[in-house]
PAZAPA-4460 file (N, C-alpha, C; in steps of 0.05 Angstrom, whole numbers, plus 32768, in hexadecimal, padded with zeros to 4 digits):
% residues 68
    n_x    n_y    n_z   ca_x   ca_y   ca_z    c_x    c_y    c_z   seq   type   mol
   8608   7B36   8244   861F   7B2A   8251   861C   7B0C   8253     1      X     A
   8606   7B06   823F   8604   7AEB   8248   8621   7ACD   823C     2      X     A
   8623   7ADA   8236   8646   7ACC   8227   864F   7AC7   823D     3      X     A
   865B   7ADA   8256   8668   7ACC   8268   865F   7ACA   8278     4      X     A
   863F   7AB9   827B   863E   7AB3   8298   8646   7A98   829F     5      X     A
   8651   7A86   8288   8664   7A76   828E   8678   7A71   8280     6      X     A
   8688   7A6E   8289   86A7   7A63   8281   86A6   7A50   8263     7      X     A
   86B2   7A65   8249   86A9   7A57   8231   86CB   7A4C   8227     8      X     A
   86B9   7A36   8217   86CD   7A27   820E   86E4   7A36   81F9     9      X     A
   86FF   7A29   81F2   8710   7A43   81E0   871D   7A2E   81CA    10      X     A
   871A   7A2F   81B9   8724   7A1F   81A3   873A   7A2F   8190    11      X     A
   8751   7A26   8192   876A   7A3C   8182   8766   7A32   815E    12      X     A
   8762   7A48   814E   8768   7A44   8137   877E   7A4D   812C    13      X     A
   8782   7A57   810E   8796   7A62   8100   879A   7A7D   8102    14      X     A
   87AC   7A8B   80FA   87A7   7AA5   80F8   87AE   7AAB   80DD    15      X     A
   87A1   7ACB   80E3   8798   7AD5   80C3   87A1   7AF6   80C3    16      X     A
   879B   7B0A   80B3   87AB   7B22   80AD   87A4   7B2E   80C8    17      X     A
   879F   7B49   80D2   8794   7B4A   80E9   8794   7B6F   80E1    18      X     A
   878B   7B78   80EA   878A   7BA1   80ED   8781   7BA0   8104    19      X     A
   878A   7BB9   8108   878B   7BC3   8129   8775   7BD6   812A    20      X     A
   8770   7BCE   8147   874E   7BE0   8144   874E   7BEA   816C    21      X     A
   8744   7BFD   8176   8746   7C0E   8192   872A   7C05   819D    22      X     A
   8726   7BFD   81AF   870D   7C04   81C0   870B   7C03   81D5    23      X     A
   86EF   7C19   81DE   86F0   7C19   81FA   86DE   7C04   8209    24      X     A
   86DE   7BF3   8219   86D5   7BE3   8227   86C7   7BE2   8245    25      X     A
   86BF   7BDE   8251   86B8   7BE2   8270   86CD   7BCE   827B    26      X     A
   86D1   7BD6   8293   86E5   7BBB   82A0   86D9   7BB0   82AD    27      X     A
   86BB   7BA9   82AD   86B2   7B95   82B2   86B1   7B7D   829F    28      X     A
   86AB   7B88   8285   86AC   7B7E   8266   86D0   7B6D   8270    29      X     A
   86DD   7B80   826D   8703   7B7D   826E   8707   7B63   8288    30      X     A
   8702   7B63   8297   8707   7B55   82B1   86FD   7B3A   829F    31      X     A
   86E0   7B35   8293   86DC   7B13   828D   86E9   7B12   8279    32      X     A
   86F3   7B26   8267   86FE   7B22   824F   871D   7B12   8257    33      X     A
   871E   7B1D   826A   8740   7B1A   827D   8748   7AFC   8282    34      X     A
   8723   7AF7   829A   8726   7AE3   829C   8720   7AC4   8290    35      X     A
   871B   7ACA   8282   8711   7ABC   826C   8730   7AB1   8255    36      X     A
   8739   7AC5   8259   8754   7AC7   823F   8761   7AB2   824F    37      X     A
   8768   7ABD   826C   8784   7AB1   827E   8778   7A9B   8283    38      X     A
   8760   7A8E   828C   8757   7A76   828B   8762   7A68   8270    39      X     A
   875F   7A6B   8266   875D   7A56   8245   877B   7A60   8235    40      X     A
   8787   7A6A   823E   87A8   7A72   8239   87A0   7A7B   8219    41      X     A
   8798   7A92   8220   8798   7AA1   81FD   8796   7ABE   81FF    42      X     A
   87A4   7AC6   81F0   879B   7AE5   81F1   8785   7AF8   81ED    43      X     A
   8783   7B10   81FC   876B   7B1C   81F9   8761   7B1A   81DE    44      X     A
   8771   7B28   81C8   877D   7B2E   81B1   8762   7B17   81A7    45      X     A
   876F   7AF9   81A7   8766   7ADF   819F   8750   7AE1   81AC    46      X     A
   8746   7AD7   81BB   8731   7ADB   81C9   8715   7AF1   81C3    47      X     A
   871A   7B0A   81BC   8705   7B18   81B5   86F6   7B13   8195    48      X     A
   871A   7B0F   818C   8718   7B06   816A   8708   7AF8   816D    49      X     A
   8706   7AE1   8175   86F8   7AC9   816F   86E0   7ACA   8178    50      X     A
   86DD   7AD9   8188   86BD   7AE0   8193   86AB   7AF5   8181    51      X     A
   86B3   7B04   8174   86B0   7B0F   8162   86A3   7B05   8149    52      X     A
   86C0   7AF1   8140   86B8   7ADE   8121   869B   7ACD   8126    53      X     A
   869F   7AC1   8142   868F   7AAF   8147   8667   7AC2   814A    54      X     A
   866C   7AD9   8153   8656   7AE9   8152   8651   7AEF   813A    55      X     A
   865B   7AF8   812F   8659   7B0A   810E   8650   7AE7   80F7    56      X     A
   8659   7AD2   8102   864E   7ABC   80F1   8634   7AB4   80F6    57      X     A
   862C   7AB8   8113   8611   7AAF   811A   85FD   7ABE   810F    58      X     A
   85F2   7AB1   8103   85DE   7AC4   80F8   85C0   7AC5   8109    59      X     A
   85BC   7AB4   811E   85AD   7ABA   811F   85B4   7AC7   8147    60      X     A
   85C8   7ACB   8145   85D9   7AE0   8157   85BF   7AFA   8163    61      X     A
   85B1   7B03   8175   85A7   7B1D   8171   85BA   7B2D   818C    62      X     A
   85C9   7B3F   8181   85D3   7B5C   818A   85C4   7B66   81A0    63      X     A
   85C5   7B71   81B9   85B3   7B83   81C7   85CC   7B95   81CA    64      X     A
   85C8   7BB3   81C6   85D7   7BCC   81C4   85D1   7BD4   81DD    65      X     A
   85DF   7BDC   81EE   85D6   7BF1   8208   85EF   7C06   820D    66      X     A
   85E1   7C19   8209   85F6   7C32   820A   85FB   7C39   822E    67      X     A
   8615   7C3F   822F   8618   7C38   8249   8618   7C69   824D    68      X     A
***
């Protein structure tokens, strides 16, 4: 959870094709995702995207999995 233990910066890019995809979340996860979006006027939608791209580029990014 270490992503939001502070308030990150949001930079709007372009958009691009998009597919739809379902998941389940904790609403603890949901609530900073929430507040995070409505702070920085962007949608969840935007917002996860880009957290995403920005993870999946880092390479030297390391994952911790915890099955809840």
């Amino acid at each position: 959870m270490g992503i939001f233990r502070k308030m990150m910066k949001v930079v709007k890019a372009d958009k691009e094709k998009q597919r739809c995809v379902t998941l389940r979340i904790s609403e603890t996860v949901m609530e900073k995702v929430d507040k995070v979006a409505e702070k920085n006027k962007v949608s969840r939608q935007l917002l996860v995207t880009a957290i995403l791209k920005q993870v999946l580029a880092d390479k030297h990014f390391i994952l911790k999995i915890t099955e809840d």
